[in-house]
TORKOLDO-540305 format. One line per field, with one value per residue (C-alpha): x, y, z; chain; residue number from 0. Coordinates in steps of 0.02 Angstrom, whole numbers, m for minus. Layout:
TORKOLDO-540305
u <- c(X,...);
v <- c(Y,...);
w <- c(Z,...);
cadena <- c(A,...);
num <- c(NUM,...);
//
This chain:
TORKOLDO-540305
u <- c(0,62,82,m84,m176,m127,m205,m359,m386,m362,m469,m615,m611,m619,m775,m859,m834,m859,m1046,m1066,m1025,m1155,m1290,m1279,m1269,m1437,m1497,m1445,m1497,m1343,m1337,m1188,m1071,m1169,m1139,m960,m948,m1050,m920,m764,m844,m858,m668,m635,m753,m652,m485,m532,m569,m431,m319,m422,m381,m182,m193,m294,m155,m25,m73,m125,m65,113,109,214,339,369,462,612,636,735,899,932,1064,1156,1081,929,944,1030,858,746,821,832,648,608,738,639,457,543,603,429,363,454,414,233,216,334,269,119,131,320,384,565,692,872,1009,1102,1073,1162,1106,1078,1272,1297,1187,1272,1446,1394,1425,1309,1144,1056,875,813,639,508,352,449,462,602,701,786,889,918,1038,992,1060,1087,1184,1198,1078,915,853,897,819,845,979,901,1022,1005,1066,1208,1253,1433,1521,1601,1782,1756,1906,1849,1782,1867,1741,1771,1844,1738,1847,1825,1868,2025,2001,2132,2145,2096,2080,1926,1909,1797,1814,1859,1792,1916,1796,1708,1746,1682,1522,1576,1576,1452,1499,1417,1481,1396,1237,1261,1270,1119,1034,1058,1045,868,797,890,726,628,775,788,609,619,781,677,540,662,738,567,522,673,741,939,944,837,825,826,728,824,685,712,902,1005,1105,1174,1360,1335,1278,1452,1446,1263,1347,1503,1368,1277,1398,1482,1317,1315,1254,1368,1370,1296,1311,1217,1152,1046,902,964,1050,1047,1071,1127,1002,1095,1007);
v <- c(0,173,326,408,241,261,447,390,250,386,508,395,329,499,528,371,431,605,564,421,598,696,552,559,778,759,633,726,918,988,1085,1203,1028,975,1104,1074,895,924,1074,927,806,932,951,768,739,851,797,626,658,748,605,497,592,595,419,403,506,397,225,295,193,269,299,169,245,190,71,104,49,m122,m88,m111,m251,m222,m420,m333,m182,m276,m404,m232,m161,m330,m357,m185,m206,m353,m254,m87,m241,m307,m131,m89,m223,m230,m53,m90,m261,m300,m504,m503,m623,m617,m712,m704,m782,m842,m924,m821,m632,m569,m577,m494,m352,m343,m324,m203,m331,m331,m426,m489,m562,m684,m619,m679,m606,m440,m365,m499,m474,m636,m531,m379,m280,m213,m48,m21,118,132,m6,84,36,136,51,m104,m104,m226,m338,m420,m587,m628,m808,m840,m887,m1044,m1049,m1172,m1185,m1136,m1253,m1254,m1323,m1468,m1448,m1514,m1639,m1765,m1930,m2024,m2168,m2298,m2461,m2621,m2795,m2760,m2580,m2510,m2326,m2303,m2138,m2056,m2064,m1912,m1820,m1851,m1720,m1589,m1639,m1576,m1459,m1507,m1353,m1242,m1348,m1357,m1167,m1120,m1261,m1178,m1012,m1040,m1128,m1056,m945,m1109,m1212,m1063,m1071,m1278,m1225,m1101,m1242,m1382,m1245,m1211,m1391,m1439,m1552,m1593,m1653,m1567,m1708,m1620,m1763,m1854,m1822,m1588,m1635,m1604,m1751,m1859,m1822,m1627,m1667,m1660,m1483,m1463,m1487,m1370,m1222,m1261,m1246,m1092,m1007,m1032,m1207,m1280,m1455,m1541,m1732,m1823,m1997,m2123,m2021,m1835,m1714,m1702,m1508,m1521,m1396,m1307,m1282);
w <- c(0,m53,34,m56,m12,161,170,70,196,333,257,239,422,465,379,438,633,605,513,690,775,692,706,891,900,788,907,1061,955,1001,857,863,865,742,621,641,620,433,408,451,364,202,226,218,80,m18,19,m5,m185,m198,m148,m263,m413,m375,m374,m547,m623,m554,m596,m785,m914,m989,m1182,m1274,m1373,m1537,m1598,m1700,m1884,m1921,m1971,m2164,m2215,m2370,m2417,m2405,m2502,m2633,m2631,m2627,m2779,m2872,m2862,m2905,m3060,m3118,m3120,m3205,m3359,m3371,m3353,m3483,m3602,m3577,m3625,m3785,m3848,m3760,m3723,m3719,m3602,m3530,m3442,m3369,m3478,m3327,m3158,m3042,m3099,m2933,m2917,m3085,m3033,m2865,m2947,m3077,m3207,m3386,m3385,m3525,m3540,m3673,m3745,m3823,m3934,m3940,m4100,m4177,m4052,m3962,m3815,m3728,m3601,m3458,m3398,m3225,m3137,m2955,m2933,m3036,m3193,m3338,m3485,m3600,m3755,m3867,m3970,m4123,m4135,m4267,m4319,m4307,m4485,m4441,m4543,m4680,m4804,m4974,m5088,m5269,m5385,m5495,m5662,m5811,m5884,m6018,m5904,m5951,m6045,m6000,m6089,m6013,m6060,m6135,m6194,m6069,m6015,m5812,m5737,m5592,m5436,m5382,m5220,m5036,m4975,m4856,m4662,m4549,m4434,m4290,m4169,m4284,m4255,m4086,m4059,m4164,m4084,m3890,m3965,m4027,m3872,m3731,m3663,m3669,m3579,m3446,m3418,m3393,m3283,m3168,m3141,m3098,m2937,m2903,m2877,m2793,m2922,m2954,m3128,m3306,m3444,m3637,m3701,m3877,m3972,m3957,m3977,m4148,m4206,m4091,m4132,m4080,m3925,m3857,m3920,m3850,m3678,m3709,m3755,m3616,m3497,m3570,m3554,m3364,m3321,m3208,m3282,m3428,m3493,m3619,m3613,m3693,m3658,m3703,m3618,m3416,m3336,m3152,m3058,m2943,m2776);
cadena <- c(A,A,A,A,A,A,A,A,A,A,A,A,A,A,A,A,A,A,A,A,A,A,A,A,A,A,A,A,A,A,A,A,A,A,A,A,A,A,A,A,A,A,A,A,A,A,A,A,A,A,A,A,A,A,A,A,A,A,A,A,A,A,A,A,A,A,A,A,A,A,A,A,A,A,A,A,A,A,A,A,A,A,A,A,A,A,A,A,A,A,A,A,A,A,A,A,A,A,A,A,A,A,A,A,A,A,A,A,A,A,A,A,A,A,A,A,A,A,A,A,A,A,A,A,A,A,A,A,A,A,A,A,A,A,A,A,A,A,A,A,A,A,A,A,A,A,A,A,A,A,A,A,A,A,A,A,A,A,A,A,A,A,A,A,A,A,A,A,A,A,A,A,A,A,A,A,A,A,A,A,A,A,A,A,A,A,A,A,A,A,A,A,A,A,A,A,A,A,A,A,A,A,A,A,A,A,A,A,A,A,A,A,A,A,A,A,A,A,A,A,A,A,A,A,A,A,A,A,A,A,A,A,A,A,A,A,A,A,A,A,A,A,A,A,A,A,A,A,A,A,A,A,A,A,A,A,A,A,A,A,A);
num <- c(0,1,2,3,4,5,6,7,8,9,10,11,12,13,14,15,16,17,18,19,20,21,22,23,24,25,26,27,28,29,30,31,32,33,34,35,36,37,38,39,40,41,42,43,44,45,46,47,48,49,50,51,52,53,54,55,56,57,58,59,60,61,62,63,64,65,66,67,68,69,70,71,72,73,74,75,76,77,78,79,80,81,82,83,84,85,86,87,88,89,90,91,92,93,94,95,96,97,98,99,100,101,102,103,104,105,106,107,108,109,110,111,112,113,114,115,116,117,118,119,120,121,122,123,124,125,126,127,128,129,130,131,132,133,134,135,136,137,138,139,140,141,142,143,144,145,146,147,148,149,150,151,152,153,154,155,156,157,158,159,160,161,162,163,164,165,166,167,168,169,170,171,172,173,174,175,176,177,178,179,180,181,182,183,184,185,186,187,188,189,190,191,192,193,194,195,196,197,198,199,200,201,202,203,204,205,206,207,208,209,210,211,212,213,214,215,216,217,218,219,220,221,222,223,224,225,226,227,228,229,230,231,232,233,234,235,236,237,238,239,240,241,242,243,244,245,246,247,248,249,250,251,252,253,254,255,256,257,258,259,260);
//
């Protein structure tokens, strides 16, 4: 019990045997003590609620003071601004070529955009174009520097055509005429297969790349049957994994894409 309990307590026992005091002067109608025990008891009345209020103040609640902000982590701005890059690019794109869909060329852009290093998007339904840069400085969106997309000229040696020449006639046991054989057709060059191969399906094997991680899978299969010839798979793999998958085999059944997790 406080201090202002204690004089409340005090206070109110005070008025209880002053109005047992002025029961018994009205009884007994001795009236000038009477009018002083109602003045005394006035008094108490009022410093009774006075006490009573003093303590209302004290035990009122305190206002809570606000809470300060969390503290921002540079992991965290760098996820805030990456997610904000992605809606300015699709932004962008919808109010360009309406239905364009888009998607990042390699696995680990996050790191790319955290180093300052060039990004590039494969696209899709956007006006002929196949790919895109996107321009960042100081972690904001700038705009997209669409690229057009050159086939490499693969060095072939030139080709001399083949002289018309009446063939030699050479004399056998028999007289017939022997013809010099004609000349081998041209190997395939299966790198240059293999690179226009990933270079034409590369948004659709991102896409299958992003739904393997999202389902928590380790391996992608590129069924046989969407493969080029079998003897550029080899080269299927190298342009696989120089476009940023970490490993790529082939197999009976295609080509398998190690997810990484």
């Amino acid at each position: 019990m406080n201090k202002q309990e204690v004089k409340g307590r005090i206070a109110y026992e005070a008025l209880v045997f002053l109005g047992a005091i002025a029961l018994l002067t009205l009884i007994t109608r001795l009236w000038p003590i009477l009018f002083l025990v109602i003045v005394v008891m006035l008094v108490c009345v009022l410093r009774l609620m006075f006490i009573r209020v003093k303590t209302v103040k004290a035990i009122a609640p305190a206002t809570p003071t606000p809470e300060s902000p969390p503290v921002e982590t540079e992991i965290s701005i760098i996820t805030k601004a990456f997610g904000l890059l992605q809606r300015r690019i699709s932004e962008q794109l919808e109010a360009q070529y309406p239905g364009a869909r888009w998607v990042w060329s390699a696995t680990n852009t996050i790191e790319h955009f955290k180093m300052g290093e060039p990004m590039i998007i494969l696209l899709n339904r956007a006006g002929g174009y196949q790919k895109a840069q996107v321009v960042v400085h100081n972690l904001l969106f700038k705009g997209l520097d669409y690229l057009t997309v050159k086939t490499p000229v693969a060095s072939v040696a030139p080709v001399t055509p083949p002289k018309t020449e009446t063939p030699e006639i050479l004399d056998g046991d028999d007289g017939a005429e022997v013809e010099e054989p004609l000349p081998d057709e041209a190997p395939v060059n299966y790198g240059r297969l293999a690179f226009e191969w990933v270079d034409a399906n590369m948004a659709d094997i991102n896409a299958r790349y992003n739904e393997s991680i999202a389902q928590s899978q380790s391996e992608m299969l590129i069924p046989s049957e969407e493969l080029p010839h079998p003897d550029s798979w080899p080269d299927v793999c190298a342009e696989l994994k120089r476009n940023g998958f970490t490993a790529a085999d082939f197999c009976e059944d295609g080509i398998k894409v190690t997810v990484a997790q």
